[in-house]
C-alpha positions in Angstrom: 45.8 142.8 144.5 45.1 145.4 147.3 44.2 148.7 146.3 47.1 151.3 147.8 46.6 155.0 146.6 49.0 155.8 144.0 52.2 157.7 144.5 52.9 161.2 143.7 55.4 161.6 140.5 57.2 164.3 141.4 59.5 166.3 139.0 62.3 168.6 138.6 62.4 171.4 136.5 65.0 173.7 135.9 63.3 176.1 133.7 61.2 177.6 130.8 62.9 175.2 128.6 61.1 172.0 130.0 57.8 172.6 129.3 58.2 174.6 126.0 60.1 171.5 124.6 58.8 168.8 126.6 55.1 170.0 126.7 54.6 165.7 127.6 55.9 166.2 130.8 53.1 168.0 131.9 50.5 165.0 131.6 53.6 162.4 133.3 54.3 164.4 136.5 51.7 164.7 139.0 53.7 167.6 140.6 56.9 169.7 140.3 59.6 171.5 142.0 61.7 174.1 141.2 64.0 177.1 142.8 63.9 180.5 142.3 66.1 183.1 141.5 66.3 184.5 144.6 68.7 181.8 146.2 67.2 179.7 148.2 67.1 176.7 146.7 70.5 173.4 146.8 70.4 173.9 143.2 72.1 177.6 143.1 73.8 177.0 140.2 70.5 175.5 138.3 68.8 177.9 135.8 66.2 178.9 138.2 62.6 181.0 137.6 62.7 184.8 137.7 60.3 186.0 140.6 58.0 187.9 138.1 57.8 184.4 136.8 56.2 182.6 139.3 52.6 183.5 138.8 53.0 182.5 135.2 54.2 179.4 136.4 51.8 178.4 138.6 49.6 179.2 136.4 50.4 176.5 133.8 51.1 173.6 136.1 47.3 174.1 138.1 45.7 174.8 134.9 47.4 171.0 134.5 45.6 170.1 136.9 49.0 169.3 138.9 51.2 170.9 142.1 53.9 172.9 142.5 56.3 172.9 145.4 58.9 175.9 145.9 62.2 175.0 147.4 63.7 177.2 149.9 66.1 174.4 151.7 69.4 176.4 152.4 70.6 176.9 156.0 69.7 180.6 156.7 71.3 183.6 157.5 70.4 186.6 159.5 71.4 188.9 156.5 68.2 187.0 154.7 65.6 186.9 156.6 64.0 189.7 155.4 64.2 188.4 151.5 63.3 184.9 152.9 60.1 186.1 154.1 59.3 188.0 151.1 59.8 184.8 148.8 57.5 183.1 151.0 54.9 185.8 150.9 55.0 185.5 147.2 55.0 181.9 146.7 51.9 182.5 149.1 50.1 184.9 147.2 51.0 182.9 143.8 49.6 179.6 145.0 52.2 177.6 145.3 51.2 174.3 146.7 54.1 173.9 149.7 57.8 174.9 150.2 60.0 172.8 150.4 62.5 173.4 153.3 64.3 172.7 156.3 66.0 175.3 158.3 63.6 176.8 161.5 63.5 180.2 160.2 62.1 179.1 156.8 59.8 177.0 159.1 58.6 179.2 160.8 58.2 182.3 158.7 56.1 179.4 156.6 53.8 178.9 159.2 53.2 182.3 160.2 52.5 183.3 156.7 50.1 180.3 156.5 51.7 178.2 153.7 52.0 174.4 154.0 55.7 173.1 153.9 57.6 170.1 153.2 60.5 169.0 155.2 63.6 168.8 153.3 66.3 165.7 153.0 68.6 168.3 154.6 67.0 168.0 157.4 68.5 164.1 157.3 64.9 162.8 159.0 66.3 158.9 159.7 63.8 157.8 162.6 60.4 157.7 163.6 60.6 160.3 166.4 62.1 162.8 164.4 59.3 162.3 161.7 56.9 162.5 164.8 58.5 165.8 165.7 57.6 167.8 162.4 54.5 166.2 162.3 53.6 167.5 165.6 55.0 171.0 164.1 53.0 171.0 161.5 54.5 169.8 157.8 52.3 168.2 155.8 55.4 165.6 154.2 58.8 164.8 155.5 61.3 163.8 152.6 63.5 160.8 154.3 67.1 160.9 153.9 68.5 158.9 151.3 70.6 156.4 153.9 67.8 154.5 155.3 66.9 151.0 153.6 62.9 150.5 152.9 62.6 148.7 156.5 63.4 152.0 157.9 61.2 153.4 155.5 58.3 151.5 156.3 58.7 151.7 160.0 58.1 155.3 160.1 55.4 155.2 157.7 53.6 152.5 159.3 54.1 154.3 163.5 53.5 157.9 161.4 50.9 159.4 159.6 52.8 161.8 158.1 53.0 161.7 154.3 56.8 160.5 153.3 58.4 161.1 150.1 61.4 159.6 148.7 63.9 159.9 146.1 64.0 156.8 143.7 65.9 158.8 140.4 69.1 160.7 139.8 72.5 161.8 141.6 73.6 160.2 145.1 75.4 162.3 147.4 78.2 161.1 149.0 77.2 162.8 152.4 74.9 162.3 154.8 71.6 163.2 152.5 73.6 166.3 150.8 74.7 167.7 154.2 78.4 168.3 152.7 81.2 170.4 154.0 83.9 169.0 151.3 83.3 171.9 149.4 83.2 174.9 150.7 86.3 173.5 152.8 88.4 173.2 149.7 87.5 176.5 148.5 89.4 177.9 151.1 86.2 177.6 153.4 84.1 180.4 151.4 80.5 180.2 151.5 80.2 180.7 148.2 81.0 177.4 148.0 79.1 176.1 150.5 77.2 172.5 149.5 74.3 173.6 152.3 73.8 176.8 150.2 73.4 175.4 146.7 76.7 175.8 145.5 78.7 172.5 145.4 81.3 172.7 143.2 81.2 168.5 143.6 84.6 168.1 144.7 83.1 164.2 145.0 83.6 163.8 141.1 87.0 164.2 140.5 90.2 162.2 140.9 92.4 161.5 143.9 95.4 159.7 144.9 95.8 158.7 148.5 99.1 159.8 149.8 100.6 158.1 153.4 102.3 160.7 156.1 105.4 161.3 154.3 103.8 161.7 151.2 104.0 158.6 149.3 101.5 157.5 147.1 99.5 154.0 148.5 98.4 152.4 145.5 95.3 151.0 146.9 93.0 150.0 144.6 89.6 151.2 146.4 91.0 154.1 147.0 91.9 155.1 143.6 90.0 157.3 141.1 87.0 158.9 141.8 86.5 156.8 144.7 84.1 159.3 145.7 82.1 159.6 142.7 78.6 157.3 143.7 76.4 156.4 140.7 72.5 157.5 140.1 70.0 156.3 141.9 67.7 154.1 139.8 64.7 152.2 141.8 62.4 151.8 137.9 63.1 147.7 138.8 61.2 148.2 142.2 58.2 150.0 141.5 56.1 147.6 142.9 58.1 147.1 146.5 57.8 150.9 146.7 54.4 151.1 146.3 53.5 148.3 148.9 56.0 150.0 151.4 53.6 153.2 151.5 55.4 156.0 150.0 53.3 158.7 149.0 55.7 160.6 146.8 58.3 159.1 144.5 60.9 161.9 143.3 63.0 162.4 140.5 66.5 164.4 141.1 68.0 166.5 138.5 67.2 170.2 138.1 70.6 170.6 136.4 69.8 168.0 133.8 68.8 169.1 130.3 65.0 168.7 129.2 65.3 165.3 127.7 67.1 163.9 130.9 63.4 164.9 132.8 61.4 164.1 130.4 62.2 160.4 129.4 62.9 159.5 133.0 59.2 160.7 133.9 57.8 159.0 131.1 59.3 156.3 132.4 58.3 156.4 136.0 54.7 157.0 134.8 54.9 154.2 132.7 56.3 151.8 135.9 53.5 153.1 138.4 50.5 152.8 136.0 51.7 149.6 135.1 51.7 148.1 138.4 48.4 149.3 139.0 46.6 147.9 135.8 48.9 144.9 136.2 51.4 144.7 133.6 54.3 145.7 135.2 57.3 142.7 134.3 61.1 142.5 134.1 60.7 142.9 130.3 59.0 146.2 130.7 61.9 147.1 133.4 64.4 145.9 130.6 63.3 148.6 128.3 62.9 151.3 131.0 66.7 150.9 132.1 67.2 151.0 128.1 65.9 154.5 127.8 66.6 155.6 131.0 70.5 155.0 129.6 70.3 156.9 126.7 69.9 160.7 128.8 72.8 161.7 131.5 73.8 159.0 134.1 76.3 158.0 136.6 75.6 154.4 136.1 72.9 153.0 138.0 72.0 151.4 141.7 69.6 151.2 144.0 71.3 153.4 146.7 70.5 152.2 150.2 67.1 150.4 150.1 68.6 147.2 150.5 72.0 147.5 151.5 74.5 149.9 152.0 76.5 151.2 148.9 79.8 149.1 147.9 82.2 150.0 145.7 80.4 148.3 142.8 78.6 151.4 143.2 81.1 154.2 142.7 81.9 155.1 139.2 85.6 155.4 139.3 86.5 156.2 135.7 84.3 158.3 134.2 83.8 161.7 135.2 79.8 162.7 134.8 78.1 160.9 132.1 78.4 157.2 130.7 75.5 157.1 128.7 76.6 156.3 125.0 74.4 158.9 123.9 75.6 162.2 123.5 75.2 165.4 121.7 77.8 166.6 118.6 77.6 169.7 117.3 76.7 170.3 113.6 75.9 173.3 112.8 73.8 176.5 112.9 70.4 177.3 111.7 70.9 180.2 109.4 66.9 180.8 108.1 63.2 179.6 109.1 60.5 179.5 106.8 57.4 180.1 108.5 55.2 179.2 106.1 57.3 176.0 105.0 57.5 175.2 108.2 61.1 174.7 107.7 64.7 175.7 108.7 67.8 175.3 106.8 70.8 174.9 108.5 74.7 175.3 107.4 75.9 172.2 108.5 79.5 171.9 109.1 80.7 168.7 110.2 79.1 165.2 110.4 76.3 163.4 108.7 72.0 163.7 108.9 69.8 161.2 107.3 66.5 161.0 107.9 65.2 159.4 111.3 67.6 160.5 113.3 66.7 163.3 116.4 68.2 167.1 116.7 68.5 169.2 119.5 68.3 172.7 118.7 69.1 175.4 121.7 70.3 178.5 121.8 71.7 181.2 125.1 68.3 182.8 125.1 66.9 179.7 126.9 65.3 178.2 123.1 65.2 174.4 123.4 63.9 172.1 120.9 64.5 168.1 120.1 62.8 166.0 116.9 63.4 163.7 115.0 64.2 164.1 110.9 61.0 163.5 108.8 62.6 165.3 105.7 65.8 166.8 103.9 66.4 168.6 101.2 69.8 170.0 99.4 69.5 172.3 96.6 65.5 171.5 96.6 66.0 168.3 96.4 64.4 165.8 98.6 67.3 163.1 100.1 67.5 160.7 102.4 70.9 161.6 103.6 73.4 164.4 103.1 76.9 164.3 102.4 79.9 163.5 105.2 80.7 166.9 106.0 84.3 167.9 107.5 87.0 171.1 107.1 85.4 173.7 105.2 83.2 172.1 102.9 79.8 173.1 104.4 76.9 172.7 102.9 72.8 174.2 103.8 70.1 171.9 104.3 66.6 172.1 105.0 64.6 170.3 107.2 60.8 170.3 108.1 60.0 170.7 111.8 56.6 171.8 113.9 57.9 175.1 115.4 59.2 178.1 114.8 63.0 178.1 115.3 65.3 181.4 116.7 67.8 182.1 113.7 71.7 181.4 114.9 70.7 178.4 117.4 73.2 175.5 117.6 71.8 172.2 115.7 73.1 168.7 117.6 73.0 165.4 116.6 71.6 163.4 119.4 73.6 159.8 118.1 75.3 157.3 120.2 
């Protein structure tokens, strides 16, 4: 097999709560982006890093060993260019690797300030001249727009020398690469709405019925539903054609998914590269990927436009955001932790634990903790299993866990 250099794994976070819960992640990802609170980012409504944040986060991600790319992709207003430049400055001075962008002005305040940047999928980069043009301007990647098939792909990488990233995990847009007016148009054209400023309100997930001129329904059956309503991206069964295609970055969508979602999808994307490259990648190992890949948020799965345009096979029409038979129920609270125990107890109020079976803990203060049960106990007893809890028959057990757990945080049972 010829040697190609090995894709970037680049992932999303959304904040603090990632790495304190998911502290794997770090040694999956090769690199990471994120937003800032400051607004400039397509992920607005995403739990974004403070400013006074960013050096600390830097920090930890170089002192992985890995890179960190800021994004600052919104179209631009007049009223901001002052704040623009200062978040560039910053991310600058912090050591941020690249921005991540694709209006001019964040362009070229970038370049005057001496920071290398990243073009963004906004900018809906679909040919070879256009990736020749901000070459010749001076980004150091181009991030393809999600409508070209891997021909396309490998034409421009092969008459380019422009690194190219790609998305090959999470939510498809139904517009041209996220370039969406829907919107903001049916907020009453407010651009606090606005799709090209963060702030979808993903009118492209709900139902609608398609109504003729005078106002009768047509009761056709593509256009029914949530006809509008594409399914995830998922290219973990392709690994291989990727890689031999050139792309230098593979990227993984989701900074509004919860830290499990970026956590076992990176696992398994590191698992797919490496494996292709010490040559045990095989449609068994892709079997179990799609297996776990199910189990955190999805839309269903499809391979977008790689090798064919989108058909209606791949719109979810039903279900409105996740399908994955896994989901969180709520149990109870934790109402102690025992530091030297290492323990919490909880008052569980509905539902069933038993040993094996995996918690999320969270609270509002950003706290976010998953495990799996190793031990119970009820009225210092060791069990196996508690009691089927429901009305107002609650009960307090303890359980062993590895960290120190905030007092009043929401226990869920993470059960299909």
């Amino acid at each position: 097999m010829a040697i190609i250099q090995k894709p970037e794994l680049l992932a999303p976070l959304n904040n603090w709560k990632t790495f304190e819960s998911q502290p794997n992640i770090l040694d999956n990802a090769d690199a990471f982006y994120f937003g800032l609170q400051t607004n400039f980012s397509m992920r607005d409504r995403a739990d974004n890093f403070a400013l006074e944040d960013l050096d600390k986060l830097v920090k930890k991600i170089h002192d992985a060993g890995k890179k960190c790319y800021l994004a600052t992709n919104i179209l631009i207003y007049n009223t901001e260019l002052v704040e623009l430049h200062q978040t560039i400055q910053l991310a600058k001075d912090s050591g941020v690797d690249a921005i991540i962008c694709h209006d001019m002005a964040a362009i070229m305040i970038a370049k005057q300030i001496g920071i290398p940047f990243h073009i963004s999928t906004q900018a809906n980069i679909s040919n070879k001249i256009s990736a020749k043009f901000f070459e010749t301007l001076g980004a150091k990647r181009i991030i393809l727009a999600r409508e070209l098939d891997l021909d396309d792909i490998k034409e421009i990488i092969s008459e380019t020398s422009i690194p190219v990233e790609t998305f090959v995990h999470g939510a498809m847009c139904t517009a041209v690469s996220g370039r969406c007016y829907l919107s903001a148009e049916l907020m009453g054209n407010k651009p606090e709405f606005s799709a090209n400023r963060g702030k979808c309100v993903q009118p492209c997930r709900r139902y609608y019925t398609l109504l003729g001129e005078e106002g009768e329904k047509i009761d056709y059956e593509p256009f029914s539903g949530m006809f509008f309503n594409a399914k995830d991206l998922c290219m973990i069964g392709h690994i291989p054609e990727l890689i031999k295609a050139g792309i230098s970055s593979f990227k993984i969508e989701g900074r509004m998914r919860d830290p499990i979602y970026a956590a076992e999808v990176v696992a398994c994307y590191r698992e797919a590269i490496d494996s292709y490259y010490d040559e045990t990648y095989s449609q068994e190992k892709v079997d179990n990927w799609l297996e776990e890949l199910a189990k955190v948020f999805n839309r269903g799965f499809h391979t977008g436009f790689y090798f064919s345009k989108p058909k209606i096979d791949d719109i979810e029409r039903s279900v409105r955001g996740n399908v994955s038979k896994w989901h969180r129920k709520w149990v109870g609270k934790v109402v102690n932790y025992y530091r030297k125990a290492q323990a919490i107890e909880i008052e569980l109020y509905n539902g069933q634990l038993q040993n094996g079976q995996e918690l999320i803990i969270e609270n509002k203060a950003n706290y976010y903790y998953n495990f799996r049960i190793t031990s119970l106990k009820m009225d210092d007893k060791t069990i196996e299993k508690t009691p089927v809890i429901e009305g107002k028959n609650h009960v307090f057990v303890g359980i062993k866990v590895k960290k120190q757990v905030p007092i009043n945080s929401d226990v869920y049972l993470f059960k299909v």
